[in-house]
C-alpha positions as a Python dict, from the first residue, in 0.01 Angstrom:
ca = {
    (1, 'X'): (0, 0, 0),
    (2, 'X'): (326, 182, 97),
    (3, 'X'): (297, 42, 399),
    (4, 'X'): (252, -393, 325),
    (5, 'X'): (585, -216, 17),
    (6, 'X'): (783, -100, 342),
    (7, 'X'): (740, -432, 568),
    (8, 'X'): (813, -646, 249),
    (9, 'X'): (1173, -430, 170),
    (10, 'X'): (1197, -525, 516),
    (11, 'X'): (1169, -858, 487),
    (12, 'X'): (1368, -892, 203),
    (13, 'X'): (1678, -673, 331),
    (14, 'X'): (1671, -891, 643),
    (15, 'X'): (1672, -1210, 494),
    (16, 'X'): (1969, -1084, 236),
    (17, 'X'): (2146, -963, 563),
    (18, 'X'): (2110, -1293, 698),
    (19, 'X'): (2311, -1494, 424),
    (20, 'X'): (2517, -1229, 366),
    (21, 'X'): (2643, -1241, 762),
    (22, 'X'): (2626, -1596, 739),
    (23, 'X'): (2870, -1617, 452),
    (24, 'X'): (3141, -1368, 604),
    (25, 'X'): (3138, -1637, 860),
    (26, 'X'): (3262, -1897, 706),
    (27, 'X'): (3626, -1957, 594),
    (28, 'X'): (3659, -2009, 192),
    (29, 'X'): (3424, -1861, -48),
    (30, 'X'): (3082, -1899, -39),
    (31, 'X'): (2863, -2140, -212),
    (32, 'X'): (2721, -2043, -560),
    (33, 'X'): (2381, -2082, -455),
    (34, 'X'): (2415, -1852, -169),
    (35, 'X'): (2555, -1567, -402),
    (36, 'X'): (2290, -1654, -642),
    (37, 'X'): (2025, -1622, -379),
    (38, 'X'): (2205, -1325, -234),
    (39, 'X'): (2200, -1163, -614),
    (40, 'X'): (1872, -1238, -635),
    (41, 'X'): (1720, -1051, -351),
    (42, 'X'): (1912, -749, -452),
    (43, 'X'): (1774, -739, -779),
    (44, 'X'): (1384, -790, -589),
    (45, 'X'): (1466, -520, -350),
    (46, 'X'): (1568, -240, -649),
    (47, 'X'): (1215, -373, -787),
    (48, 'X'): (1043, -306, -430),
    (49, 'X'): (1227, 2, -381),
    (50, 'X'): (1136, 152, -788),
    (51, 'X'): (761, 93, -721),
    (52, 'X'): (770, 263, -379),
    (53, 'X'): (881, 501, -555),
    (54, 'X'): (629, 486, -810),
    (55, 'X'): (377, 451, -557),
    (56, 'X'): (524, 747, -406),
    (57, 'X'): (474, 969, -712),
    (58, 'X'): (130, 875, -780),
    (59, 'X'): (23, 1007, -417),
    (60, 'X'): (206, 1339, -428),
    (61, 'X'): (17, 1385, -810),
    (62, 'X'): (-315, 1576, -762),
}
């Protein structure tokens, strides 16, 4: 499982990297929907990253 958690965080950070590189680009601020979807995929990778954890704990428990 840790593994498919890893390649998803992956994913996620990527794509989050993406808009956020995309935005610094651009003169002005950035559109709402961008920083929504940008706010977003923060809060899902803090979710990804507390059940790795969780996942984490569970393996090292006997």
């Amino acid at each position: 499982m840790s593994n498919k958690l890893d390649a998803l965080l992956e994913r996620l950070k990527a794509h989050q990297r993406t808009l956020i590189l995309a935005m610094a680009e651009q003169d002005g601020l950035p559109a709402g929907s961008t920083l929504r979807q940008v706010a977003e995929l923060e809060n899902v990778i803090a979710a990804v990253e507390a059940v790795t954890a969780e996942e984490a704990d569970r393996a090292k428990r006997p």
